[in-house]
PAPA-37802 format. One record per residue (C-alpha): residue number from 0; residue in one letter; x, y, z. Coordinates in steps of 0.02 Angstrom, whole numbers, plus 50000, padded with zeros to 5 digits. Layout:
<gulos>
<gulo><n>NUM</n><res>A</res><px>X</px><py>Y</py><pz>Z</pz></gulo>
...
</gulos>
This chain:
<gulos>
<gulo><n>0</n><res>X</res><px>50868</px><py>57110</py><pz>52137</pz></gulo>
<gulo><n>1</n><res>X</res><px>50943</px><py>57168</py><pz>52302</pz></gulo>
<gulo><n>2</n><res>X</res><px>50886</px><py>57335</py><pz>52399</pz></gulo>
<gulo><n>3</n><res>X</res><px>51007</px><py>57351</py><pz>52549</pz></gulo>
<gulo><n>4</n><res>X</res><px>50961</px><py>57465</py><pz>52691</pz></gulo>
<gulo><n>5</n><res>X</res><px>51150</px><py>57560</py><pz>52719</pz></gulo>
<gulo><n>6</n><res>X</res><px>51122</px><py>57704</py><pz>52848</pz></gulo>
<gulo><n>7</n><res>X</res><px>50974</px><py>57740</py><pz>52944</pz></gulo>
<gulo><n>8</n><res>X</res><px>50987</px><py>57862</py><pz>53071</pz></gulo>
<gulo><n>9</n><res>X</res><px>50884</px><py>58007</py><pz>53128</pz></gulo>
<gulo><n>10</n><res>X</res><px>50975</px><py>58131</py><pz>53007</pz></gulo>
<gulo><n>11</n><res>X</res><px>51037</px><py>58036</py><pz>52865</pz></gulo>
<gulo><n>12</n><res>X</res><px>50952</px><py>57893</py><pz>52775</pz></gulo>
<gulo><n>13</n><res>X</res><px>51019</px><py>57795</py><pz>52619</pz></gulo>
<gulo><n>14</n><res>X</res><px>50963</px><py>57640</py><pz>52525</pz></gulo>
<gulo><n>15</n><res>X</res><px>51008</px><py>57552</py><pz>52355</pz></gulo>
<gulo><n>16</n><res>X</res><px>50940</px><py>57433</py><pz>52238</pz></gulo>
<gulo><n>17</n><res>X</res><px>51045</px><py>57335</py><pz>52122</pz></gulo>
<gulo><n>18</n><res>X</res><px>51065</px><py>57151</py><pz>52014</pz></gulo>
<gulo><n>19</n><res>X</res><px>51191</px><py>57058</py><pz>51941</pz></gulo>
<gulo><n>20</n><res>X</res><px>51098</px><py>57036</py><pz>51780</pz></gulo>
<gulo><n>21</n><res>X</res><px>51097</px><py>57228</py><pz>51764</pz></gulo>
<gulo><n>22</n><res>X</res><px>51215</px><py>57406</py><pz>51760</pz></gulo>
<gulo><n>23</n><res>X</res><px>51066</px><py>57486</py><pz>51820</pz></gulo>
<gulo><n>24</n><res>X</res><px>51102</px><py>57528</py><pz>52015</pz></gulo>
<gulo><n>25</n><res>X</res><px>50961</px><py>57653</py><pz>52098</pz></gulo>
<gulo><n>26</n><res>X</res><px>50999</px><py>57751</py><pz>52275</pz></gulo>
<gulo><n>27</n><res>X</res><px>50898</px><py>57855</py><pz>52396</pz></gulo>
<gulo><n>28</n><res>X</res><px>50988</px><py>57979</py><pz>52506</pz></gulo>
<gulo><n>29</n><res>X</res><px>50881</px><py>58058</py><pz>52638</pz></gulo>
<gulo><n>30</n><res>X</res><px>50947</px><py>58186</py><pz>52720</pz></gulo>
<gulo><n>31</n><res>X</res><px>50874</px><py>58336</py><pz>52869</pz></gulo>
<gulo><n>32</n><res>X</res><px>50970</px><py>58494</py><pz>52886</pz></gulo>
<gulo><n>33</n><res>X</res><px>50890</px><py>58625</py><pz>53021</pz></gulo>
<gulo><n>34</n><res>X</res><px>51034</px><py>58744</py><pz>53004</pz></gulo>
<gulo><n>35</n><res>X</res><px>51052</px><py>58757</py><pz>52816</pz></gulo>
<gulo><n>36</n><res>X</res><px>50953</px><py>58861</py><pz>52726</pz></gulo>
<gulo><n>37</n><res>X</res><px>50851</px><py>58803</py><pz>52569</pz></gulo>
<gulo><n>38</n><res>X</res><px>50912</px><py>58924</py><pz>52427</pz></gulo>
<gulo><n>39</n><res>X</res><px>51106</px><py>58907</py><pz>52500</pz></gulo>
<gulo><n>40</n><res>X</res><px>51082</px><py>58713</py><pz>52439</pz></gulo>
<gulo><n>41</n><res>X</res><px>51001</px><py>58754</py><pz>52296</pz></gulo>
<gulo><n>42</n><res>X</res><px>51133</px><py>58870</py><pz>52242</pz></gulo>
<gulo><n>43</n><res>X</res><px>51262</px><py>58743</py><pz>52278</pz></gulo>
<gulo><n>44</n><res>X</res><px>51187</px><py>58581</py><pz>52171</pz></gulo>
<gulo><n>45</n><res>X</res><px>51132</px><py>58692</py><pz>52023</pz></gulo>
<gulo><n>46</n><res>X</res><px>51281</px><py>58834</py><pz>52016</pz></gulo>
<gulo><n>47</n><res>X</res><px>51429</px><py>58780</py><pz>51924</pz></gulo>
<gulo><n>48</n><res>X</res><px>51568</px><py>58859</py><pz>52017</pz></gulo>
<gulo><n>49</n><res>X</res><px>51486</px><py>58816</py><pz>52173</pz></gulo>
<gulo><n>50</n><res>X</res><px>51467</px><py>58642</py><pz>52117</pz></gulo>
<gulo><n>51</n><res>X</res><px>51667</px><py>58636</py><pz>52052</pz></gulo>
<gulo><n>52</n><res>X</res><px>51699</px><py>58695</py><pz>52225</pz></gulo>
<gulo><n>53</n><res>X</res><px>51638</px><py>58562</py><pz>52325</pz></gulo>
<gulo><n>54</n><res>X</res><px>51594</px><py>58410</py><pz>52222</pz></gulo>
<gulo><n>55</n><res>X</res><px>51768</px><py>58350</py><pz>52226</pz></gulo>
<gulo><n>56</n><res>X</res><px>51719</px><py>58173</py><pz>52130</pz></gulo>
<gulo><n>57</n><res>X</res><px>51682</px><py>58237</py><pz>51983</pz></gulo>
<gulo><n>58</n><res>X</res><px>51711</px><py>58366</py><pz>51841</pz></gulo>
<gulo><n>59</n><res>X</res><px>51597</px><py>58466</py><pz>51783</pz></gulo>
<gulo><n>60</n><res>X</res><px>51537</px><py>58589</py><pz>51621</pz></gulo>
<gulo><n>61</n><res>X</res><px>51392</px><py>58677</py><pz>51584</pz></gulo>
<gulo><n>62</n><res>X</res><px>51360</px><py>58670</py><pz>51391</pz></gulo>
<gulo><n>63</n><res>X</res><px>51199</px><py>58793</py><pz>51391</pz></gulo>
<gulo><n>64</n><res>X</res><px>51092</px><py>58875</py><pz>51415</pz></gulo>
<gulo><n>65</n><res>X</res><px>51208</px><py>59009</py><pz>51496</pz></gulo>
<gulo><n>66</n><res>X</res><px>51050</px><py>59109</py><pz>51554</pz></gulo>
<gulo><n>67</n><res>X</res><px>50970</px><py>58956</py><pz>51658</pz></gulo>
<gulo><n>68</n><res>X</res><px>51117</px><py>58885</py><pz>51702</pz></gulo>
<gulo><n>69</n><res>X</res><px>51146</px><py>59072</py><pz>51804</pz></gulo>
<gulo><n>70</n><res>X</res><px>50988</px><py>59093</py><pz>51864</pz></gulo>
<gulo><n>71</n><res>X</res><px>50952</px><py>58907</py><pz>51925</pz></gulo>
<gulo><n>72</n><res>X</res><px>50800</px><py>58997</py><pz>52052</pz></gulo>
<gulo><n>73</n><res>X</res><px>50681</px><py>59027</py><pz>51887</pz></gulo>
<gulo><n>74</n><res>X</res><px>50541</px><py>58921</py><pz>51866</pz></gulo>
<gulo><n>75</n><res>X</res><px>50578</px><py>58791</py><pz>51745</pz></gulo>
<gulo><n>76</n><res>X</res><px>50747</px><py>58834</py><pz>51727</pz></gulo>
<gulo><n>77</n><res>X</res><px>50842</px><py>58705</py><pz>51613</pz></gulo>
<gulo><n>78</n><res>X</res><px>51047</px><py>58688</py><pz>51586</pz></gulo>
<gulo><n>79</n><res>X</res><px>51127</px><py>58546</py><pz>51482</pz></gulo>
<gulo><n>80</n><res>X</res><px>51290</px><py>58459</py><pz>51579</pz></gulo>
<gulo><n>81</n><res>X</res><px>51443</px><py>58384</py><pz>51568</pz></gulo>
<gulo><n>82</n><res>X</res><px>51487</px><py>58275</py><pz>51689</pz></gulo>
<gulo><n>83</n><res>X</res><px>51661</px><py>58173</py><pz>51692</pz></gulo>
<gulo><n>84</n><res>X</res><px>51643</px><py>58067</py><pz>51859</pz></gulo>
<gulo><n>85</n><res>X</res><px>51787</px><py>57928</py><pz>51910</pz></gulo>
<gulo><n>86</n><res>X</res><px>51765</px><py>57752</py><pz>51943</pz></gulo>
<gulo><n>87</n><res>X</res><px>51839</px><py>57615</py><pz>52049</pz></gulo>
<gulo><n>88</n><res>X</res><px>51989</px><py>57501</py><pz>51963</pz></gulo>
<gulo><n>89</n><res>X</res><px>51956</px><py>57401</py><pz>51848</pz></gulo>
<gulo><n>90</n><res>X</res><px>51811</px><py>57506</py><pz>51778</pz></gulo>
<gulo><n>91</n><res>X</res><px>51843</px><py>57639</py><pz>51655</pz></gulo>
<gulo><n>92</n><res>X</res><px>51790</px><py>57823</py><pz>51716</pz></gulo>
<gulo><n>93</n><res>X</res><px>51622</px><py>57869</py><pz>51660</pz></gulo>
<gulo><n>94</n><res>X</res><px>51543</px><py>58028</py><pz>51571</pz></gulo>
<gulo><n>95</n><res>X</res><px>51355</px><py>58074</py><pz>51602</pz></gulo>
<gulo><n>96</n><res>X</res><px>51273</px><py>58235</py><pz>51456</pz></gulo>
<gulo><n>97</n><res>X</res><px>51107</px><py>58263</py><pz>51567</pz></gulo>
<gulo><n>98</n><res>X</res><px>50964</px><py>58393</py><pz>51533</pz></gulo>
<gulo><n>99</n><res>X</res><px>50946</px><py>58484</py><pz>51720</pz></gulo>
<gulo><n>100</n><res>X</res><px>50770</px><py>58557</py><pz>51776</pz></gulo>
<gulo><n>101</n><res>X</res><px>50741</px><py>58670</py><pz>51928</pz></gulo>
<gulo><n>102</n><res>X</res><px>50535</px><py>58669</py><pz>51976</pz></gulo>
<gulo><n>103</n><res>X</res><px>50461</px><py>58745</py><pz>52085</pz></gulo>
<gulo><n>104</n><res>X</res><px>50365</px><py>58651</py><pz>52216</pz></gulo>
<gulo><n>105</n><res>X</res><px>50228</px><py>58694</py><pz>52320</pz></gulo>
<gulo><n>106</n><res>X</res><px>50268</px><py>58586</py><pz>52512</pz></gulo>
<gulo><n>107</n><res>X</res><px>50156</px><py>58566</py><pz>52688</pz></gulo>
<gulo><n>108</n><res>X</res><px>50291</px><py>58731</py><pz>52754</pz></gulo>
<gulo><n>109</n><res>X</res><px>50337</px><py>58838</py><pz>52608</pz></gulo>
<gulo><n>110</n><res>X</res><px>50395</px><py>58844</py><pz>52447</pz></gulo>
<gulo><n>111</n><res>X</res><px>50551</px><py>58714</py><pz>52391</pz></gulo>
<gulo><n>112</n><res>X</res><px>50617</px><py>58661</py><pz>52234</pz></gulo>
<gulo><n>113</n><res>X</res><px>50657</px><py>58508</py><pz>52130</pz></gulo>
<gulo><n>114</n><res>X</res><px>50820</px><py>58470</py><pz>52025</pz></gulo>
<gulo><n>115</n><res>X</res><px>50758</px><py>58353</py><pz>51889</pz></gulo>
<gulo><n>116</n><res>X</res><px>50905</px><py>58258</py><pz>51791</pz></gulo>
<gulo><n>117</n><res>X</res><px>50892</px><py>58153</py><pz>51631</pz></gulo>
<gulo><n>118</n><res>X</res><px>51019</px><py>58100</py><pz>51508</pz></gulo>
<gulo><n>119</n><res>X</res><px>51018</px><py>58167</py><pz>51329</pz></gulo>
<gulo><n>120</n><res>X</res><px>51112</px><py>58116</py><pz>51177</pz></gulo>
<gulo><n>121</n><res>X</res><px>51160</px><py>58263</py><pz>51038</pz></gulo>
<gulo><n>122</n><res>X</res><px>51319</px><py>58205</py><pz>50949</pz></gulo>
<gulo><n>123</n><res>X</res><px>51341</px><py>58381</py><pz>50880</pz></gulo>
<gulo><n>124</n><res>X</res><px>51348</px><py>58438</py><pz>51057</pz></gulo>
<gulo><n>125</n><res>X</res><px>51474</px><py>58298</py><pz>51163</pz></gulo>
<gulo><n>126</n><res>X</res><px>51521</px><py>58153</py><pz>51067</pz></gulo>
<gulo><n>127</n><res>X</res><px>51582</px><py>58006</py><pz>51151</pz></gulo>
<gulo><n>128</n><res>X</res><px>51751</px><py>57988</py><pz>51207</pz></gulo>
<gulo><n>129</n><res>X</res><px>51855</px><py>57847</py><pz>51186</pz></gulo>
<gulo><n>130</n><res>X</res><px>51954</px><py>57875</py><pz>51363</pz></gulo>
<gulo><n>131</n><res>X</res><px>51762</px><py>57852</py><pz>51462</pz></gulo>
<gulo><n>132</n><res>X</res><px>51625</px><py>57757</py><pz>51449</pz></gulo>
<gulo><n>133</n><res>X</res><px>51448</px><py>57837</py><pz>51422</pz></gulo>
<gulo><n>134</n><res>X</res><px>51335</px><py>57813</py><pz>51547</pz></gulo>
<gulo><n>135</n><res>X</res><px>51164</px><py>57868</py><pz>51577</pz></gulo>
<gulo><n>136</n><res>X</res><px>51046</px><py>57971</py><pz>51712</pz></gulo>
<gulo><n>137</n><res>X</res><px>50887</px><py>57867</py><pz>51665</pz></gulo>
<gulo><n>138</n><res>X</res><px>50804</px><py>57961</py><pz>51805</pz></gulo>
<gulo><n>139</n><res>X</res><px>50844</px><py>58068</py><pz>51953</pz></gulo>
<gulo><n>140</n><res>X</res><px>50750</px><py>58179</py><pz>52067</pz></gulo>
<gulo><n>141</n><res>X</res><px>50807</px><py>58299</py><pz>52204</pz></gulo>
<gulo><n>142</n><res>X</res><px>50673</px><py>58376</py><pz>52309</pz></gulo>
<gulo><n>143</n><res>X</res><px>50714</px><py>58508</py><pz>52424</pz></gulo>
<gulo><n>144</n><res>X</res><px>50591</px><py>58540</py><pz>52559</pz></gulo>
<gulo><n>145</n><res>X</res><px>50597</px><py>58666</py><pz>52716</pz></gulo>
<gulo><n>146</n><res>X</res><px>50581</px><py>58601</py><pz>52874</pz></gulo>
<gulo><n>147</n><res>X</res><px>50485</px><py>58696</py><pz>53013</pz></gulo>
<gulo><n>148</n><res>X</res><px>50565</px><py>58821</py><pz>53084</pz></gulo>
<gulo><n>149</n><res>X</res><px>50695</px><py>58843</py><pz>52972</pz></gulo>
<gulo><n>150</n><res>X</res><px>50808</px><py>58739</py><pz>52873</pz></gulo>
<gulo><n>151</n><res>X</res><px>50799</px><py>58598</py><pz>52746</pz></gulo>
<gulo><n>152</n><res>X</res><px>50753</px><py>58395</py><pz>52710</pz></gulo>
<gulo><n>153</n><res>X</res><px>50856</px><py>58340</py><pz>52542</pz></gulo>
<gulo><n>154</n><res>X</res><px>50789</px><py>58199</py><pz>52442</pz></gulo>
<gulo><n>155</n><res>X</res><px>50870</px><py>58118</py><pz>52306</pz></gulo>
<gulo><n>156</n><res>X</res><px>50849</px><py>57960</py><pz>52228</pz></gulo>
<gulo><n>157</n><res>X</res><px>50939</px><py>57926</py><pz>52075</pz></gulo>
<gulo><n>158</n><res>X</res><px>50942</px><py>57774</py><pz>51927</pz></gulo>
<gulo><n>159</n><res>X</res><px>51073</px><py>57766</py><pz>51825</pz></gulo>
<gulo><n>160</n><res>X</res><px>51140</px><py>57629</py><pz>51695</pz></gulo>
<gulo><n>161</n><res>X</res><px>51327</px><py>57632</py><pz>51722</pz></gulo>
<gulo><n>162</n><res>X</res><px>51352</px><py>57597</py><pz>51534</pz></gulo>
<gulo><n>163</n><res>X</res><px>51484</px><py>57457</py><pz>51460</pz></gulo>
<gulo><n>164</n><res>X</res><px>51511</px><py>57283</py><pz>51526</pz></gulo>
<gulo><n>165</n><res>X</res><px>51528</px><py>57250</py><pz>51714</pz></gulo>
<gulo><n>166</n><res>X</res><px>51551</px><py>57100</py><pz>51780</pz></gulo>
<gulo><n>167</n><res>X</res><px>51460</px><py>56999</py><pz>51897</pz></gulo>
<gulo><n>168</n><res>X</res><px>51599</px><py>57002</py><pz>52031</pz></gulo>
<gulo><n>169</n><res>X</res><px>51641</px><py>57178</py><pz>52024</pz></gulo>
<gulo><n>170</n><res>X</res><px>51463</px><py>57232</py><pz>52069</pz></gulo>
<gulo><n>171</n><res>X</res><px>51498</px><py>57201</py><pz>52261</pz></gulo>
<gulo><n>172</n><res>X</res><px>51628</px><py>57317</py><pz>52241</pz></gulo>
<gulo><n>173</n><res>X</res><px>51533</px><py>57458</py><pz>52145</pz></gulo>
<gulo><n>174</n><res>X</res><px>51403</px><py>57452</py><pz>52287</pz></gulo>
<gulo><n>175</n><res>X</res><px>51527</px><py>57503</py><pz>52397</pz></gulo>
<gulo><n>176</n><res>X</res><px>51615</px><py>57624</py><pz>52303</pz></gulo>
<gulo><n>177</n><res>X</res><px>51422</px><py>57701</py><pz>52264</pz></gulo>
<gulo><n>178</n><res>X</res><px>51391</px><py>57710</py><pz>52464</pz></gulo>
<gulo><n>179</n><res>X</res><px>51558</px><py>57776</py><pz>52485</pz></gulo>
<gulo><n>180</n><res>X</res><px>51509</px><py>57925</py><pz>52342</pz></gulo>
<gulo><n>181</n><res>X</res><px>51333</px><py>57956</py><pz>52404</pz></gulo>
<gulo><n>182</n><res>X</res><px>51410</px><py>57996</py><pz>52594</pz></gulo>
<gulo><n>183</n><res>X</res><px>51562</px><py>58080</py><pz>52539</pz></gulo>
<gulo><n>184</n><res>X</res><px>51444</px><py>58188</py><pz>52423</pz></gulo>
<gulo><n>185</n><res>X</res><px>51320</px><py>58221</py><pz>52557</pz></gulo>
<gulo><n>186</n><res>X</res><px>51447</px><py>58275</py><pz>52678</pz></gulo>
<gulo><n>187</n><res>X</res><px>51553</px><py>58391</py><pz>52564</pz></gulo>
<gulo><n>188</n><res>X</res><px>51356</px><py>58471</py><pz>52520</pz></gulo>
<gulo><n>189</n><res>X</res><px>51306</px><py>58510</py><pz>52689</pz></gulo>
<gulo><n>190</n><res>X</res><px>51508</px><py>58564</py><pz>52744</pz></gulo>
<gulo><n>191</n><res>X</res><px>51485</px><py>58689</py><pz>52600</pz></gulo>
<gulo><n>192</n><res>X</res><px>51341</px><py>58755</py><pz>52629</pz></gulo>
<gulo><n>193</n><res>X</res><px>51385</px><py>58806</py><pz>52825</pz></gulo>
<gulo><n>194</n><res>X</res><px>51531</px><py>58872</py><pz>52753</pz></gulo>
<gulo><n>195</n><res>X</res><px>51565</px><py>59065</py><pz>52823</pz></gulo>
<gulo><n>196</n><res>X</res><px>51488</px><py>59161</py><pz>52720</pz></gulo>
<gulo><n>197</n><res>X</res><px>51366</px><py>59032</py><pz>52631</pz></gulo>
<gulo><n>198</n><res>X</res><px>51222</px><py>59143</py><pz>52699</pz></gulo>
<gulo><n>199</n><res>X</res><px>51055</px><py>59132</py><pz>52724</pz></gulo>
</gulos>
């Protein structure tokens, strides 16, 4: 098992924890935003247009409910996803059906929210595709907190099981193409989000 410290700096944090004997690969992204405001990022992760907008790495399809998937601010909100993301040569891309949650969360300076993610399997819904591999959100959490005075901290740590057989010697590789995704992602997030117009 190796955990490898990546970024630490006063803003942005990020960690993961991998092993050759496993597809399993966990990551941590801290991140502090005092000039973003908490329901502008909230909008952003759990809207679907907003997401296609931005998440450039990945496609992306909301398969129900239409009602929580529109109103992602409702306590206990729920959506099912679709999630087609690529991967570095010689992996085949992967495909992710996840159950998303939006709680509400009581924190030390005001109200913030938590995106809850876990992989589901309904045949009848998304069968698996021959062109991707299945692979699986065995946990992931995303806690957004406001800061004092105004803005947001983003949390997200995320496990997933990459599905199908990966070598030993292409994990090095995967590692960096995962730190490479996490900082790409977190940048195109907060870029979107102080957007004109993003608002308050």
């Amino acid at each position: 098992l190796s955990v490898t410290i990546v970024v630490d700096e006063p803003t942005v944090r990020f960690c993961c924890c991998n092993s050759v004997a496993s597809s399993d690969s966990i990551g941590v992204l801290w991140v502090r935003c005092p000039d973003i405001a908490l329901d502008v990022a909230l909008r952003a992760l759990c809207d679907l247009e907003e997401r296609r907008a931005w998440d450039e790495l990945s496609s992306f399809a909301v398969l129900g409910p239409a009602a929580a998937a529109a109103d992602a601010a409702a306590p206990t909100s729920w959506s099912t996803w679709h999630v087609c993301t690529r991967s570095p040569w010689p992996l085949m891309d992967r495909e992710f059906l996840f159950r998303q949650w939006v709680l509400p969360m009581q924190c030390a300076h005001g109200p913030g929210h938590a995106v809850v993610v876990r992989s589901v399997e309904d045949p009848a819904l998304l069968p698996e595709s021959g062109d991707r591999v299945r692979a699986s959100v065995q946990h992931q959490g995303c806690l957004l907190r406001p800061l004092p005075g105004g803005g947001l901290s983003l949390t997200c740590c995320t496990q997933l099981d990459m599905g199908g057989d990966i070598l030993g010697w292409v994990q090095p590789f995967l590692v960096q193409f995962g730190v490479q995704s996490a900082m790409g992602w977190s940048a195109n997030l907060q870029a979107w989000c102080r957007r004109p117009g993003a608002g308050p």
